[in-house]
ChimeraX commands (.cxc) that place a marker at each C-alpha (Angstrom):
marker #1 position 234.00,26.77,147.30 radius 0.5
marker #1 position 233.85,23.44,149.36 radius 0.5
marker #1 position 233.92,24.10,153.08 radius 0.5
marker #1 position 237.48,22.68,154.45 radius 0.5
marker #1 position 237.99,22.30,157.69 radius 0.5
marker #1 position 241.55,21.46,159.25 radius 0.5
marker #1 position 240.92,19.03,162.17 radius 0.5
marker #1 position 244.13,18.78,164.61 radius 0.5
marker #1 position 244.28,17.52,168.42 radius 0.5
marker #1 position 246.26,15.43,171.03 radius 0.5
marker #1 position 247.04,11.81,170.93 radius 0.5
marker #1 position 243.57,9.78,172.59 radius 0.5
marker #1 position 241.87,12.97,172.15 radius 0.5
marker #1 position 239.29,11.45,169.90 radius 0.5
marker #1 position 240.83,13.37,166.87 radius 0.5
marker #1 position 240.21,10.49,164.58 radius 0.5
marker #1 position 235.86,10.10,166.61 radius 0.5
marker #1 position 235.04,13.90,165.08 radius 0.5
marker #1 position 236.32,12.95,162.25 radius 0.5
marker #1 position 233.97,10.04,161.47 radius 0.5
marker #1 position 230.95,11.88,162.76 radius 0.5
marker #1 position 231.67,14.66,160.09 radius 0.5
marker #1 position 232.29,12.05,157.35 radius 0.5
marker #1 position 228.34,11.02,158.51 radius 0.5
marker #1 position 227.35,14.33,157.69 radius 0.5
marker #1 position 228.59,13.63,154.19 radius 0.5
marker #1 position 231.79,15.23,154.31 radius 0.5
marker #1 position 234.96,14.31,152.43 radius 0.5
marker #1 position 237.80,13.15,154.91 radius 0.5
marker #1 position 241.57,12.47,154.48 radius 0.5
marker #1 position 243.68,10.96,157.23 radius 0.5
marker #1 position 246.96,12.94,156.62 radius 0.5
marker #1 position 249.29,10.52,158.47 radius 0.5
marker #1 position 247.95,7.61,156.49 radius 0.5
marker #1 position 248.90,9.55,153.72 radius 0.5
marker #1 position 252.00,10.33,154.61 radius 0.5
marker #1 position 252.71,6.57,155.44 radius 0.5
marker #1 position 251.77,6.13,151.73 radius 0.5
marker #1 position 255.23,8.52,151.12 radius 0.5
marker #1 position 257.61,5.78,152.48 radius 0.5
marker #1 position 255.49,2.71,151.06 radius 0.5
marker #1 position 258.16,-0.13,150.11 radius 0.5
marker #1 position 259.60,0.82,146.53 radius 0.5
marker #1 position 259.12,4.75,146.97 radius 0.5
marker #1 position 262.15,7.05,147.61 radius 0.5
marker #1 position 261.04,7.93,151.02 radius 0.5
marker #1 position 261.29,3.86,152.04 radius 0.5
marker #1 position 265.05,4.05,150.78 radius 0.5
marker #1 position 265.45,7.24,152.55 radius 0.5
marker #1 position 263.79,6.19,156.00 radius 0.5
marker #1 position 265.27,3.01,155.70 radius 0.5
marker #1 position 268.91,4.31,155.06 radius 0.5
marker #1 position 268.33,6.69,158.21 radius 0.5
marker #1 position 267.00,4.25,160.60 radius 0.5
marker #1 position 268.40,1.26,159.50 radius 0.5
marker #1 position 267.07,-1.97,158.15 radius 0.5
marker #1 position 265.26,-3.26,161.68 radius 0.5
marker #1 position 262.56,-0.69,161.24 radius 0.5
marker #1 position 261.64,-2.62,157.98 radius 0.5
marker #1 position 259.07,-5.29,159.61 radius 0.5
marker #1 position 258.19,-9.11,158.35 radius 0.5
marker #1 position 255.32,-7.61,155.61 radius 0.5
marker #1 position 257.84,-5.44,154.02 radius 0.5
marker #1 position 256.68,-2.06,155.33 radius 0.5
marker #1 position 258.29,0.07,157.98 radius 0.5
marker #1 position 257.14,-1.01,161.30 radius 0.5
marker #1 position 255.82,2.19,162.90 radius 0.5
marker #1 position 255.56,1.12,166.21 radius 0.5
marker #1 position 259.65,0.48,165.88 radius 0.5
marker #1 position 260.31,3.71,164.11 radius 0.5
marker #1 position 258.13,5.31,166.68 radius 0.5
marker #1 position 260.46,4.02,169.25 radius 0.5
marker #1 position 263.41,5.94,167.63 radius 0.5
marker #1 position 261.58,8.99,167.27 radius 0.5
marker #1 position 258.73,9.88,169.83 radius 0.5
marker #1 position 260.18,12.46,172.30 radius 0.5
marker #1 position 263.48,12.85,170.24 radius 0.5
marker #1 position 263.01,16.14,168.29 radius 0.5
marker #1 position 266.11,15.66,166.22 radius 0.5
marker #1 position 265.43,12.29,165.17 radius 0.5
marker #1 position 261.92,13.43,164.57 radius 0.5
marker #1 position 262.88,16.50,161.99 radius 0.5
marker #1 position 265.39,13.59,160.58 radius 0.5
marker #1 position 262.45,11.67,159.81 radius 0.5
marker #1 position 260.54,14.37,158.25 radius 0.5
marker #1 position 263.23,15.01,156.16 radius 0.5
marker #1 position 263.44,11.56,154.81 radius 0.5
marker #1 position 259.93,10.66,154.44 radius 0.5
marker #1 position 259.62,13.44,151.99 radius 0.5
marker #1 position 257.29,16.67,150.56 radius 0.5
marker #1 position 254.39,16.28,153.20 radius 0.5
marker #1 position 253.83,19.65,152.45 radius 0.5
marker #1 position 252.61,19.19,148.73 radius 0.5
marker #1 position 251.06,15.83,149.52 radius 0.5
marker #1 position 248.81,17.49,151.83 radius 0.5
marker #1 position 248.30,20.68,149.84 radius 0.5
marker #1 position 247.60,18.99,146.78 radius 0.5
marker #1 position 244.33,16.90,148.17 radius 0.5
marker #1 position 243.22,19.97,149.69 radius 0.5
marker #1 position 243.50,21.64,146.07 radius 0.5
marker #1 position 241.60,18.74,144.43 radius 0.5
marker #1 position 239.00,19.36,146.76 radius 0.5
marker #1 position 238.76,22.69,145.80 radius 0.5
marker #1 position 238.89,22.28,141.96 radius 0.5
marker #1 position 236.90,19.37,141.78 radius 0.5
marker #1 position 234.06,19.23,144.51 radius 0.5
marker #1 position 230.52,20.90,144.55 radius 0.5
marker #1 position 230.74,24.42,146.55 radius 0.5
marker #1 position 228.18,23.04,149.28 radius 0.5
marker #1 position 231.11,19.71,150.21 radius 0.5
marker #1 position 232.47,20.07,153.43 radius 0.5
marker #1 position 235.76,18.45,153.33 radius 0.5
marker #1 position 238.03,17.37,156.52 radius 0.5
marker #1 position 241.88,17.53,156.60 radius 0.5
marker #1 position 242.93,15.50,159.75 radius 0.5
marker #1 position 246.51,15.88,161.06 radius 0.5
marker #1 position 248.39,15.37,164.60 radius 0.5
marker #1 position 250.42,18.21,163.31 radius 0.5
marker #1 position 248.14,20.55,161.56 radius 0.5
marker #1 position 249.28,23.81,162.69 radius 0.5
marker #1 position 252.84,23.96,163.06 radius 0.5
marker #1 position 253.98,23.15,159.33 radius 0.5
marker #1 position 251.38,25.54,158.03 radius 0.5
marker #1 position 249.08,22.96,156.56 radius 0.5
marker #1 position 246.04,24.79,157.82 radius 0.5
marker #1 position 246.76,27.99,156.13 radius 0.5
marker #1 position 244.72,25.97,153.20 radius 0.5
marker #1 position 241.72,25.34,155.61 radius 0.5
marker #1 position 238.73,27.50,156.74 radius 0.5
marker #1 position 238.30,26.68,159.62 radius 0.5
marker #1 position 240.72,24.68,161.85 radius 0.5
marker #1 position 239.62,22.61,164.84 radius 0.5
marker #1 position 241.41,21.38,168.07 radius 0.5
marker #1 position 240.54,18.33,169.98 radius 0.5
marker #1 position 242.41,18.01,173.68 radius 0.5
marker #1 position 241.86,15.60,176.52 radius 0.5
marker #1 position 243.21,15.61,179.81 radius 0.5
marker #1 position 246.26,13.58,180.32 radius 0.5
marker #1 position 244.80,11.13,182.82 radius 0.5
marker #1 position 242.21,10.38,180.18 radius 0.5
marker #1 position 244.49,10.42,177.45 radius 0.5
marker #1 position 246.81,7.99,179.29 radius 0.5
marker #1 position 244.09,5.62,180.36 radius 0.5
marker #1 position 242.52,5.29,176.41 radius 0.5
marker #1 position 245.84,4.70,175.27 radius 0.5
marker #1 position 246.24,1.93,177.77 radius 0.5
marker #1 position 243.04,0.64,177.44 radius 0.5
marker #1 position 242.45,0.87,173.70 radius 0.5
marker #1 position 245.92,0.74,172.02 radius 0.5
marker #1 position 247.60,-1.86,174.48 radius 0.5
marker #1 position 250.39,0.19,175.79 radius 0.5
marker #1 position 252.20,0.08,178.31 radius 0.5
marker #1 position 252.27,3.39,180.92 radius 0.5
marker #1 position 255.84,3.83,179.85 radius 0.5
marker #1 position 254.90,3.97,176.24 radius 0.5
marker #1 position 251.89,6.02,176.77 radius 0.5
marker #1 position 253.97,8.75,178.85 radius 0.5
marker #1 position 256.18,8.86,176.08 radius 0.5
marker #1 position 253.51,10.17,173.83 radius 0.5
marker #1 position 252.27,12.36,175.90 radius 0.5
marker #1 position 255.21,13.99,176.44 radius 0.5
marker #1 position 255.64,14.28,172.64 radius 0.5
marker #1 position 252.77,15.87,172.25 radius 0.5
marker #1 position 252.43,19.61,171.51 radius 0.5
marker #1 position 250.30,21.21,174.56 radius 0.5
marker #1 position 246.83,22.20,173.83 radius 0.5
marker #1 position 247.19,25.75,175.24 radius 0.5
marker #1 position 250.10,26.38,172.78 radius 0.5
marker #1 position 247.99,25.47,169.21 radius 0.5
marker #1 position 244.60,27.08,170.85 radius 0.5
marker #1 position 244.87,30.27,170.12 radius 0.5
marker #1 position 245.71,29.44,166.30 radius 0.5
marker #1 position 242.08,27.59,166.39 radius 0.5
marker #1 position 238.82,28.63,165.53 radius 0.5
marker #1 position 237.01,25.53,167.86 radius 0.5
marker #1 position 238.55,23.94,170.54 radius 0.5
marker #1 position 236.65,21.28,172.33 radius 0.5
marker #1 position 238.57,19.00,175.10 radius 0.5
marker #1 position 237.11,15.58,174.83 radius 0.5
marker #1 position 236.79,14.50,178.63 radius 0.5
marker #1 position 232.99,13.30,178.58 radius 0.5
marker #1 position 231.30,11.00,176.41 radius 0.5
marker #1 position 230.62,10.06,173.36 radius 0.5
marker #1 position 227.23,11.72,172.96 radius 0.5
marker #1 position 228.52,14.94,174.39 radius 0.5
marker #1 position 231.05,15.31,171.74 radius 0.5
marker #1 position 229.11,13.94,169.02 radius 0.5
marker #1 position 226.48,16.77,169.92 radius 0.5
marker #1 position 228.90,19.48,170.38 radius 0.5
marker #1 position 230.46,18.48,166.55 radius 0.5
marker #1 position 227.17,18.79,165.20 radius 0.5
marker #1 position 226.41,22.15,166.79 radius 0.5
marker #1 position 229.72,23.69,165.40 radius 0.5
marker #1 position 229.12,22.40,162.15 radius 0.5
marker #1 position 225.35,23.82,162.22 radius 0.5
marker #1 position 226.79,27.28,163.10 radius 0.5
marker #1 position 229.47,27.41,159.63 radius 0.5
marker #1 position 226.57,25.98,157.68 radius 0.5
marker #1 position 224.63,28.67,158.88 radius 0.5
marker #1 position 226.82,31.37,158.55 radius 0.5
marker #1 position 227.87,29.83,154.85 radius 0.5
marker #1 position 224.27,30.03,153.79 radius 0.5
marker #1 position 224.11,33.38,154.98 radius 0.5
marker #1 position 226.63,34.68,153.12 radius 0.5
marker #1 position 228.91,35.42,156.09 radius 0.5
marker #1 position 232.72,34.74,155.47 radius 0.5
marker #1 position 234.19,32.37,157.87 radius 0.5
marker #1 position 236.86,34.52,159.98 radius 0.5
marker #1 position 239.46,32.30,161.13 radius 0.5
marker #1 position 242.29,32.40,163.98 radius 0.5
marker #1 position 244.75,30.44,162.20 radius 0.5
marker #1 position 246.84,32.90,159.60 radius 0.5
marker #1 position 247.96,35.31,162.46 radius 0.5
marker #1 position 248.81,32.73,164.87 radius 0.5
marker #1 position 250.82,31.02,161.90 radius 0.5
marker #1 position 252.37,34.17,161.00 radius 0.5
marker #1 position 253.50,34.53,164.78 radius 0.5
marker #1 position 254.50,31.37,164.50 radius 0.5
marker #1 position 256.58,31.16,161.60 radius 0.5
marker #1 position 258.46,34.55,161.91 radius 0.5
marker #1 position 259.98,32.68,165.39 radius 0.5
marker #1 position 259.81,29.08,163.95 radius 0.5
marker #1 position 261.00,29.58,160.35 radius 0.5
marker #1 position 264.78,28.36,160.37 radius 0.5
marker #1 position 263.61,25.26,162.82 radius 0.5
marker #1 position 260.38,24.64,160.18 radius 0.5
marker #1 position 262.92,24.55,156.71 radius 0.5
marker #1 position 264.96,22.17,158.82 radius 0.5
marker #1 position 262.66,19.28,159.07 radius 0.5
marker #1 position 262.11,19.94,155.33 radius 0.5
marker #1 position 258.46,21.87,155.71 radius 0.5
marker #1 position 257.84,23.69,152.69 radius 0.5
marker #1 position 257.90,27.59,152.50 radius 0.5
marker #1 position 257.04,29.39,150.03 radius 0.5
marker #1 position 259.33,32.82,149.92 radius 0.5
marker #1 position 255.79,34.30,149.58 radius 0.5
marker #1 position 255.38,33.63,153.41 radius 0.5
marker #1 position 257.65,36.32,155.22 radius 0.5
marker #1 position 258.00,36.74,158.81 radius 0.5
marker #1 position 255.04,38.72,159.87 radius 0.5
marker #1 position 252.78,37.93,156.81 radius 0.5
marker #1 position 251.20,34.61,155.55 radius 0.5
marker #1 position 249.65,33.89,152.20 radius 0.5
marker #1 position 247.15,31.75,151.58 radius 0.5
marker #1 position 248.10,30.72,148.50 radius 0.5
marker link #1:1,2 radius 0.2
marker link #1:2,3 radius 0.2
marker link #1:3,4 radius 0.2
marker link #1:4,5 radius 0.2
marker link #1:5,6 radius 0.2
marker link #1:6,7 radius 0.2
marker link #1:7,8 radius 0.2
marker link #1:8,9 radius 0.2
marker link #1:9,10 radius 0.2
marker link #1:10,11 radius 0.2
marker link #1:11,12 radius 0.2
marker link #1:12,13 radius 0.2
marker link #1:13,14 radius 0.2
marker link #1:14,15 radius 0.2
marker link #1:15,16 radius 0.2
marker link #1:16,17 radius 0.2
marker link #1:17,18 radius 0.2
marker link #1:18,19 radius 0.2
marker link #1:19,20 radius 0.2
marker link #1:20,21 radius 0.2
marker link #1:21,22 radius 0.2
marker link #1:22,23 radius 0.2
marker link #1:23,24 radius 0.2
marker link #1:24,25 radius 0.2
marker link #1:25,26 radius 0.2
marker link #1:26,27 radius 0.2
marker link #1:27,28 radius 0.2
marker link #1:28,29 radius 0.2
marker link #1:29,30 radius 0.2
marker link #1:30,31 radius 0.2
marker link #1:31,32 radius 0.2
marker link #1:32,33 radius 0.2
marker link #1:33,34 radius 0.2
marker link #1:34,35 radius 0.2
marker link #1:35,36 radius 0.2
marker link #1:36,37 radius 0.2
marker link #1:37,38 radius 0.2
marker link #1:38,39 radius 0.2
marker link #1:39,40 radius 0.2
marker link #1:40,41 radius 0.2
marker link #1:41,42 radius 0.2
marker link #1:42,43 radius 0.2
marker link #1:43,44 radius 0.2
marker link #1:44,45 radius 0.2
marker link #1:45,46 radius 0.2
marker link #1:46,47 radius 0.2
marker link #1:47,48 radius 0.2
marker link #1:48,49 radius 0.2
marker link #1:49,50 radius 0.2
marker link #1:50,51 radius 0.2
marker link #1:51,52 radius 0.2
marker link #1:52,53 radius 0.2
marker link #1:53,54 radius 0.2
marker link #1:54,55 radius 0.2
marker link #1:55,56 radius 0.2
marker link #1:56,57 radius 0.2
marker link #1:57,58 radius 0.2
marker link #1:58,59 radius 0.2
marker link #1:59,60 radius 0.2
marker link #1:60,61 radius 0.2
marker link #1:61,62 radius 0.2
marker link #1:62,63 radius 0.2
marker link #1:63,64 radius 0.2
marker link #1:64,65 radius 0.2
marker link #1:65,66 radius 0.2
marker link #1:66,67 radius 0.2
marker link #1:67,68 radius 0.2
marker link #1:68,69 radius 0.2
marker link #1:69,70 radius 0.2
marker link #1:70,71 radius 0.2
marker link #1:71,72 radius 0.2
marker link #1:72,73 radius 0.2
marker link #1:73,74 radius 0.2
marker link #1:74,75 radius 0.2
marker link #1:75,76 radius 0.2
marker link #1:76,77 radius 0.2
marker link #1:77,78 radius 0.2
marker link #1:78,79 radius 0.2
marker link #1:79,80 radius 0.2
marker link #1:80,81 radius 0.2
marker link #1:81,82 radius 0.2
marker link #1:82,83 radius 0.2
marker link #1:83,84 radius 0.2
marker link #1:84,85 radius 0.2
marker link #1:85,86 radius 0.2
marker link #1:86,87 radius 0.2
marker link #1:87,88 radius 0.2
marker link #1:88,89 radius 0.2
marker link #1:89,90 radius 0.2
marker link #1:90,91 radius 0.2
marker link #1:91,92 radius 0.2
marker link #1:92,93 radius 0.2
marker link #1:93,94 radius 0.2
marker link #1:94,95 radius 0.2
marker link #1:95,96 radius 0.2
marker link #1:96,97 radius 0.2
marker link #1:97,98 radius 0.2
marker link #1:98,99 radius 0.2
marker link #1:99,100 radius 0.2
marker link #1:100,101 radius 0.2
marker link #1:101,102 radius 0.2
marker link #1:102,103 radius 0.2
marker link #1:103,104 radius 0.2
marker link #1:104,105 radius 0.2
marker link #1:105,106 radius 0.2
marker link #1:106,107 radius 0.2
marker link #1:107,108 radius 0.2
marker link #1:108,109 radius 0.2
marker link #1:109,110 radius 0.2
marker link #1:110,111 radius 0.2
marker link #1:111,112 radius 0.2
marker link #1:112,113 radius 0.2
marker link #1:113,114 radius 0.2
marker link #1:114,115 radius 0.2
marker link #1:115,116 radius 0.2
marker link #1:116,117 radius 0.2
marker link #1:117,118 radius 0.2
marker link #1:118,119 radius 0.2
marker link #1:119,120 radius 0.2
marker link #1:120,121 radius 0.2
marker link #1:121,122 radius 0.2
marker link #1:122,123 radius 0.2
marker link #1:123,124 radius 0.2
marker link #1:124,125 radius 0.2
marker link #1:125,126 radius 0.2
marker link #1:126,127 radius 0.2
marker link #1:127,128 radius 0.2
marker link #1:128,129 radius 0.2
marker link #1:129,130 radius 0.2
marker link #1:130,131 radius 0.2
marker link #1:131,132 radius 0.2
marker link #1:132,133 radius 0.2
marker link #1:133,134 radius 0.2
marker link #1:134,135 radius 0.2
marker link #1:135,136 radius 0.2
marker link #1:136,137 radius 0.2
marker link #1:137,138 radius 0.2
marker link #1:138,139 radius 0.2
marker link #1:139,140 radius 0.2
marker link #1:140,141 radius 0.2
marker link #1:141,142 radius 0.2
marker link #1:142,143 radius 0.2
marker link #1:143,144 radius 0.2
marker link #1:144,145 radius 0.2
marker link #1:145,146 radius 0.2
marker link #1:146,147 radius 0.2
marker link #1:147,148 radius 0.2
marker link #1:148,149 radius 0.2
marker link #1:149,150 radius 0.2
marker link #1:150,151 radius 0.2
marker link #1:151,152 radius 0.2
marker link #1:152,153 radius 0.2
marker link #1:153,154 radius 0.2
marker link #1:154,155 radius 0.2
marker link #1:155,156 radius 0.2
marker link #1:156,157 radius 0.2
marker link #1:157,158 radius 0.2
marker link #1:158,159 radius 0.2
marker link #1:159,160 radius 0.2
marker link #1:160,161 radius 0.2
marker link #1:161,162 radius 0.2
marker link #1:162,163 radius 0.2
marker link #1:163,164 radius 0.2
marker link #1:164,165 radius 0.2
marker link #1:165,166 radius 0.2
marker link #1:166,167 radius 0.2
marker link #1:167,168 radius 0.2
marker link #1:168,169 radius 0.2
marker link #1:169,170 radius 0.2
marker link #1:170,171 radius 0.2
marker link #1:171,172 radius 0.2
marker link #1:172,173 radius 0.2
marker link #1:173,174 radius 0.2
marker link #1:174,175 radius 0.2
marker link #1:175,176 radius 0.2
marker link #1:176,177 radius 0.2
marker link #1:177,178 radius 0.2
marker link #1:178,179 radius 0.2
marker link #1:179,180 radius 0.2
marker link #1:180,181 radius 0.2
marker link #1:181,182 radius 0.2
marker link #1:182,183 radius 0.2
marker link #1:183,184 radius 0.2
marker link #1:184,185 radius 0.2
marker link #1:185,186 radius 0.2
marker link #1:186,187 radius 0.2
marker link #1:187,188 radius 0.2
marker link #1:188,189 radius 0.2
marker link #1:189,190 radius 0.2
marker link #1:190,191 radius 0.2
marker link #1:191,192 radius 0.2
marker link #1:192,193 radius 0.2
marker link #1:193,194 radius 0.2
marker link #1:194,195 radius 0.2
marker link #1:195,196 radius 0.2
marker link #1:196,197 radius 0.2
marker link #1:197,198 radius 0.2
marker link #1:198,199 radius 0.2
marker link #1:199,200 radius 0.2
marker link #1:200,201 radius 0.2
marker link #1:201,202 radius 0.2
marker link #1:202,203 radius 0.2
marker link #1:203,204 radius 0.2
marker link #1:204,205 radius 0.2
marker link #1:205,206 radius 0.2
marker link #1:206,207 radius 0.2
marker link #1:207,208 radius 0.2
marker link #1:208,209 radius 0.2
marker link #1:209,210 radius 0.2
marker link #1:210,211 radius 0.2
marker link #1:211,212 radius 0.2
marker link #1:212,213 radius 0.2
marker link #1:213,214 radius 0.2
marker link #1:214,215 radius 0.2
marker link #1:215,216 radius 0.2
marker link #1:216,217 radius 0.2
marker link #1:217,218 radius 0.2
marker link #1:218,219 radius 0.2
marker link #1:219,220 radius 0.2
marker link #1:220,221 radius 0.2
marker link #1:221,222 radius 0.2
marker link #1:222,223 radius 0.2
marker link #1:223,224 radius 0.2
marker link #1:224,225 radius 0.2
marker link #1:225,226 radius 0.2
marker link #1:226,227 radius 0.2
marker link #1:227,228 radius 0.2
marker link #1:228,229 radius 0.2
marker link #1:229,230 radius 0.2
marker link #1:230,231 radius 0.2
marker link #1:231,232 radius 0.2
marker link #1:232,233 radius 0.2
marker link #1:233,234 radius 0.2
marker link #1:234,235 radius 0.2
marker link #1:235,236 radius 0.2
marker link #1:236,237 radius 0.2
marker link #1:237,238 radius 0.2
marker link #1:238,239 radius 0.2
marker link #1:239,240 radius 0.2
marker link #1:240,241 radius 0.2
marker link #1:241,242 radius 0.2
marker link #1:242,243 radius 0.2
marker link #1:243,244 radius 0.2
marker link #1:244,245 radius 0.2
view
């Protein structure tokens, strides 16, 4: 089977960096916010939906939802945010079913790359092998987003402050690597990690993972609050137990 690897991490954390140095190592990579964008595209069910919850100013000049404005109305609003969930759609199958094309369809030595802000929580890296965690320090974080995304420090701290803290989703990963240095420095330390599952692939060694019992931990507290924002559960998954199906 293709080696899948769930790659999660804080805003400006370089996230989106690791993932382009594993697509140079040949790997397959989906970007599962841009395709969850693709959900509320103009003329799909989810733009009516979003549209009809937000109201017709989040709709910008191209026709599309303006992001940045919906962003506004959501970032550091959890209510609004679960609203939005709901109306955008089944993330949950979206993201499940590339993940199970991969699987069906690719060559067993593939490595494949599922990149999500929010990996972990919904469950979307119960269909991963391995699942990865990118952090930076919130100086850092708050300068690149300055620096590199023109924001203001207002905006920026609203981010942040969305963001799910590393030390909560850490103990659910199986590598966590906080991006304060440079480029090189990560770039090598993505290439060692990836040497070591090769390795262990090619010697037959199954790839343990952290993931399933932090998501079981997870979603025995979390279930009511998950089925909410309109995550899919299977019944399968009860409290104390996760499938993998």
């Amino acid at each position: 089977m293709p080696l899948v690897i769930g790659l999660a991490g804080t805003i400006a954390a370089g996230k989106s960096t690791v993932g382009h140095i594993l697509v140079e190592r040949g790997a397959y990579h989906c970007d599962a916010d841009k395709l969850v964008h693709r959900l509320y595209d103009p003329g799909t069910p989810g733009f009516e939906r979003v549209v009809a919850a937000f109201g017709p100013e989040v709709v910008g000049p191209d026709g599309y939802i303006d992001r940045k404005v919906l962003g506004a109305k959501v970032f550091g609003k959890p209510d609004e945010m679960n609203r939005l969930t709901r109306a955008i759609g089944s993330i949950t199958e979206a993201v499940k079913g590339v993940i199970d094309g991969w699987r069906a369809e690719l060559p067993d030595d593939a490595i494949c790359v599922m990149e999500a802000v929010n990996l972990m929580e919904p469950g979307y890296a119960r269909w991963c092998d391995q699942t990865w965690l990118i952090g930076v320090d919130d100086e850092i974080a708050r300068r690149r987003l300055v620096e590199t995304r023109g924001m203001t420090v207002e905006e920026a701290n609203q981010r942040l402050a969305s963001m799910v803290p590393l030390e909560v989703r850490a103990p659910g990963a199986d590598w966590v690597y906080r991006n304060n240095g440079t480029l090189e420095e990560l770039r090598a330390a993505v290439h060692a990690e990836l040497d070591r599952l090769l390795a262990l692939r090619a010697a037959g060694q199954p790839l343990e993972s952290n993931y399933p019992a932090w998501w079981a931990a997870f979603l025995e507290k979390n279930r009511e609050r998950l089925q909410k924002t309109g995550v899919t559960i299977p019944e399968a998954e009860s409290p104390g137990g996760a499938s993998n199906s």
